[in-house]
N, C-alpha and C positions, 0 to 999 in steps of 0.2 A: 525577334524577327524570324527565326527558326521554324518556333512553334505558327507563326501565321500562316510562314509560306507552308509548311505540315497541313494548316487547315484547311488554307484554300488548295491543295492538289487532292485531300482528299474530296471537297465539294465537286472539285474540278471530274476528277473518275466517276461518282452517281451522277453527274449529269451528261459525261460521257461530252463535256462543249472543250476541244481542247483551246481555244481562244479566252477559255474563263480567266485564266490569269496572263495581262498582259503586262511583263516588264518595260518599265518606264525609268532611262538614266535621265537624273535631273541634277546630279553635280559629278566632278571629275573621279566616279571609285572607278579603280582600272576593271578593265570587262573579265580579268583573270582572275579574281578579288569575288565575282559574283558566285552566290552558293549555285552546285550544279544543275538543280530544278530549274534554274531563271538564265540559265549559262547558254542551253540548249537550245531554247527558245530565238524567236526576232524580237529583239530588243529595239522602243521605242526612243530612238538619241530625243530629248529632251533639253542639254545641259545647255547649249549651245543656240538652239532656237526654239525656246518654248514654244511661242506661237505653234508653228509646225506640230511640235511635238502635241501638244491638247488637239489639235485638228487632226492628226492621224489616230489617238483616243476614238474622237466624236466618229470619225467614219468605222470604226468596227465595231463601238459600239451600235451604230443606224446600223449598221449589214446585220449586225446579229441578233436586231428588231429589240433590244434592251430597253426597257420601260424609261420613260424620264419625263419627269414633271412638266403640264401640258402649260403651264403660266410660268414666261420668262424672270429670270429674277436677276436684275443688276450686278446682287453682291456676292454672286453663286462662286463666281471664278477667284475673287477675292477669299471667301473661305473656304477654298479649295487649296489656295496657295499659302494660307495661312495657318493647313493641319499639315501640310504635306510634304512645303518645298525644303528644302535646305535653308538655316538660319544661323552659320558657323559664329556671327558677331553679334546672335541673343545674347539677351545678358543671363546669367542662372540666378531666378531667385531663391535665396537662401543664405540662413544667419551662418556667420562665421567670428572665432574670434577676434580681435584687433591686436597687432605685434607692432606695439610703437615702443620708442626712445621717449616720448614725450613723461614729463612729470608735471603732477597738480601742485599748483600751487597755493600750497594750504595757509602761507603766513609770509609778507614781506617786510623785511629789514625794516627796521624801526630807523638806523642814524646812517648817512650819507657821512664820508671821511673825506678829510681833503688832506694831505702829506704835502709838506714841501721836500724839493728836493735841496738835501747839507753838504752839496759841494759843486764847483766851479763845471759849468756844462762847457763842454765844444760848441753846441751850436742851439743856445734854449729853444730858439725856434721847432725843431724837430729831433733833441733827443728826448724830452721829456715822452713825446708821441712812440717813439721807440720803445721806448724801457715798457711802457704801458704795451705795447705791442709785442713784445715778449715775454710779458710775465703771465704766467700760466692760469692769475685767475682773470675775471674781470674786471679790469682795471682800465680808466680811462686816462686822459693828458688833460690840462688844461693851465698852459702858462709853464711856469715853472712845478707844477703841481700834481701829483698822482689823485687818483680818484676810485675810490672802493667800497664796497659797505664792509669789509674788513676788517679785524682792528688790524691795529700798527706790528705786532711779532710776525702777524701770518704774510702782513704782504711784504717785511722787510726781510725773512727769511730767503726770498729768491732772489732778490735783491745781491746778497751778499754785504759785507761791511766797504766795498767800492761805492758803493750807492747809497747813505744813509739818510734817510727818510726821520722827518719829527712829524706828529699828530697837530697840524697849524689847524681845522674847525672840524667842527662836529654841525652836521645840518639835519636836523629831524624831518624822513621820510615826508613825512604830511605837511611841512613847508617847504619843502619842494616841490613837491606836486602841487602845491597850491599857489607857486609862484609868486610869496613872497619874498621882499626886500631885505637882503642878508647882506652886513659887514664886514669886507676883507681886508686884509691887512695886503701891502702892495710889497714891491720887491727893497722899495725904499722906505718901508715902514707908514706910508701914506692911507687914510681909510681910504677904500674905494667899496664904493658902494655896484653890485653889478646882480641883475635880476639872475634870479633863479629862471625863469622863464629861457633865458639866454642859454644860460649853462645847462637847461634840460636837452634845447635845441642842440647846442653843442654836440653833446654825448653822443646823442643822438643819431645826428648826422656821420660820427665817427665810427659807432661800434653799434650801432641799432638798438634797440630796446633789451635785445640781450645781457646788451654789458649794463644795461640798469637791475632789471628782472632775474636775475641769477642767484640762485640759492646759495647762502655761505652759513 
């Protein structure tokens, strides 16, 4: 900006026009802020009421008889405001790198684990949802039952021996996603037959897709 305002003052002295360069504020930079070539001068307020401000433009340029194109053109004023004006919430294009957390997922768990829990609950209802709710990996509830793609050391390590957990099924990733028909053994040793479909919604709805998708 230096070198222009440099240029135009030296145009401005061989032509001997001091109106050649006319300062125009068109956003909030303080007037103490302006280099001293443009300080000195009357400066054109702009920021505030453009309109004004281009109409006090056009009359000095008509006083000082400045050539301009003899056929109106609609879009003149549009790219006029579109080399010149202030645009602080442009966006800047250009590459930069990406700084994520995120990880690809190259290979998902082959076996879905179901643990029963090996001792008497306070309340089956909602501790099972608990333990699963504190234990540090992904791990779901379901009944009296953990849920993990884990095997059995990793998730009964935090556990502790208060909490002992047995390996009751093994459910192959790709029937579960495909929502077939798996047989479970019930609290009273009964088949119960209960959709995969159900117990995806389940997890689901408890821990999101994360507590499925989760790398171990």
């Amino acid at each position: 900006m230096r070198a222009e305002i440099d240029r135009a003052q030296t145009i401005r002295k061989k032509l001997g026009d001091r109106r050649f360069i006319i300062p125009v504020r068109i956003d909030d930079v303080p007037y103490d802020d302006l280099p001293p070539l443009l300080g000195n001068r009357t400066i054109i307020e702009a920021a505030t009421n453009p309109a004004e401000g281009i109409a006090r433009i056009l009359k000095i340029l008509h006083e000082d008889d400045v050539p301009r194109v003899a056929t109106p053109s609609s879009n003149a004023l549009a790219r006029w405001y579109a080399a010149f004006a202030a645009q602080p919430d442009a966006p800047e294009l250009r590459n930069e790198p990406l700084v994520s957390d995120w990880r690809e997922i190259t290979q998902l768990p082959k076996i879905l684990r179901l643990y029963s829990i090996e001792r008497p609950l306070s309340n089956p209802l909602t501790e099972p949802a608990q333990l699963a709710k504190s234990h540090p990996l992904p791990v779901s509830a379901h009944l009296r039952r953990l849920i993990s793609f884990a095997p059995w050391d990793v998730v009964q390590e935090p556990l502790s021996a208060r909490t002992p957990i047995r390996l009751d099924h093994k459910i192959p990733l790709a029937t579960f996603l495909v929502a077939e028909m798996i047989a479970l053994r019930s609290l009273r040793m009964r088949q119960k037959r209960l959709s995969v479909a159900c117990f995806a919604k389940h997890l689901m709805a408890r821990r999101g897709p994360a507590a499925l998708f989760h790398s171990h």
